[in-house]
N, C-alpha and C positions, 0 to 999 in steps of 0.2 A: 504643620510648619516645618520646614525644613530646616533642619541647624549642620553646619560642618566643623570640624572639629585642624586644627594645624596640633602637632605636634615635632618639638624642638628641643634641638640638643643643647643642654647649660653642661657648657665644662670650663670649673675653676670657676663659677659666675658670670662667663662671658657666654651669651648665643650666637652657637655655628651656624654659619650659610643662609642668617635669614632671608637676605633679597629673595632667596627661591619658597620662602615662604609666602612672603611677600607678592611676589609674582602671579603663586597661584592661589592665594586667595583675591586677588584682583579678576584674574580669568573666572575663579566662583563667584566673584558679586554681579562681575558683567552679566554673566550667564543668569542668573539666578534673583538676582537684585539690584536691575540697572540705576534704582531712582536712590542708591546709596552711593555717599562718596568714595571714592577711591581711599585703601589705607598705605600709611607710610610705615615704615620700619620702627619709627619713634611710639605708632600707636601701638604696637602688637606687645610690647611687652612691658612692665613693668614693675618695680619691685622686686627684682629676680632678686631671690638667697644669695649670698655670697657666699656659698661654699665650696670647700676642693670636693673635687672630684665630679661625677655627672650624675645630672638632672634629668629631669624629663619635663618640661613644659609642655601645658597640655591646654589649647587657648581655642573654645568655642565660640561660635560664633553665628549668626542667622540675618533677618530683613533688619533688628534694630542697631545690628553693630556685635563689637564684642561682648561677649555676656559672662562669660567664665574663662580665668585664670586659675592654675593650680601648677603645683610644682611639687615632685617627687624624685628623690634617690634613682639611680636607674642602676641595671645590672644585667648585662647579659645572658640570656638561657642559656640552658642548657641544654643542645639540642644534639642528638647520636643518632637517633632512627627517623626516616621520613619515610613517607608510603604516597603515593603519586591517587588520586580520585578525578573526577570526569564530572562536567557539568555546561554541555554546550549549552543552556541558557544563563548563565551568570554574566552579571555586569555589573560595576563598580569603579564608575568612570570619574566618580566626582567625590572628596576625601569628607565623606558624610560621618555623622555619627548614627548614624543607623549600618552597623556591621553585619547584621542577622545574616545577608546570603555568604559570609563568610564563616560564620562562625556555623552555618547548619554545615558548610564544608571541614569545618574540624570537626565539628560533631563525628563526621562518618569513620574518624580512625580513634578513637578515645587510647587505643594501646599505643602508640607512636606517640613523637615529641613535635610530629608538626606535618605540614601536607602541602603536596605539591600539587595545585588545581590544573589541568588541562581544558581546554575550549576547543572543541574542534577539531582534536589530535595536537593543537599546540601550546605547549607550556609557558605559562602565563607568570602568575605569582604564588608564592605560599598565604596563607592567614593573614601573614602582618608585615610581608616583605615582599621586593621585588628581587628579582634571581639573578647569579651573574654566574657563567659558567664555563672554566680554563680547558684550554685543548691541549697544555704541554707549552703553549709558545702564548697564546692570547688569551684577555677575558672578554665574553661576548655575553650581552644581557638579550632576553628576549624580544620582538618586538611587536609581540602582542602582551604588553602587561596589562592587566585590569586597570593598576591604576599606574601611572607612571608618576614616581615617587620622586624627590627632592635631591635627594642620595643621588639615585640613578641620572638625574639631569646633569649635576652638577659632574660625574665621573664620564658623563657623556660629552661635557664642553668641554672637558678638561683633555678629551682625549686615554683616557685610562683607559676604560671601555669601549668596545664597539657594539652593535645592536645587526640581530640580525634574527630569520627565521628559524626557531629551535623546535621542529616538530619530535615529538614523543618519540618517534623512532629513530633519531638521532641521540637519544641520552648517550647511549653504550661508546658516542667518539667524545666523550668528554671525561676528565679525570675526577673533576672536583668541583663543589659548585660551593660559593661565596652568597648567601642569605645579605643583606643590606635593607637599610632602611637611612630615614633622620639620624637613628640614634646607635648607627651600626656602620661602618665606614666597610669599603671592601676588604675579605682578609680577616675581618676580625672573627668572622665566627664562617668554616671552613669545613665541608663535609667531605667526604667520597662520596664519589656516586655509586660505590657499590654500596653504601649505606642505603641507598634508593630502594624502596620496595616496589615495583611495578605490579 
């Protein structure tokens, strides 16, 4: 049985940006479980903590509906070294809770704080994020991510970001790359690329 999982930013009590959660667990039930009703923003969450500071809501779900609720403290990594690994068969198009071809991709760097997957010769996403990477003047995300993330839509309507082909051999014209996710806005967590291990 297939289960997918949304995960959502609580800060102060309040959850950020859900319609794009929203959105795309609609696109997963179509896909996946057409003979289930469509959900509203009002069903996804409930009972949130009212606590300061950020959450991490983590809201499963599969064919019978939601099935799990949980809510935790969240806190940014700590991320300094990345190493770049290779795997033109990976795919992870749809925000499942089966991670396995992800995580056998972190497996392959255990000394580093985190990996940057390529497909193809083109730079996709890390483990747990989609990438966004400055030239001096712009931020451009990839646009081949595994999975295109909630983050990345919403900086993409907003116009923050633009999206464009970053093949492996163009890292070296970029300064600094910007890690995002739900629970990571652009900026917040900011690398060099010479921190990059190729």
């Amino acid at each position: 049985m297939c289960q997918f999982v949304e995960t959502i930013c609580i800060k102060d009590g309040t959850a950020r940006h859900l319609h794009y959660h929203v959105e795309r667990m609609q696109r997963t039930i179509r896909h996946f479980f057409p003979h289930m009703p469509m959900v509203a923003e009002s069903d996804l969450l409930c009972d949130v903590p009212t606590i300061e500071g950020l959450q991490k809501a983590r809201v499963v779900y599969d064919e019978h509906g939601i099935i799990e609720r949980t809510f935790a403290p969240y806190s940014i990594r700590s991320i300094k070294n990345i190493i770049v690994v290779e795997d033109n068969n990976i795919s992870y198009p749809w925000k499942s809770t089966n991670r396995s071809m992800l995580v056998k991709q972190r497996e392959k760097a255990p000394s580093y704080d985190e990996v940057i997957i390529v497909k193809d010769g083109y730079i996709t996403d890390t483990s747990y994020t989609n990438l966004c990477f400055f030239d001096g003047t712009t931020w451009f995300t990839p646009d081949t991510p595994l999975l295109p993330g909630t983050m990345r839509q919403r900086l993409l309507d907003q116009g923050i970001i633009k999206e464009k082909s970053i093949p492996l051999s163009d890292l070296n014209k970029y300064q600094s790359i910007s890690l995002i996710n739900a629970m990571m806005d652009l900026g917040e967590l900011v690398i060099p690329v010479s921190k990059i291990q190729v």
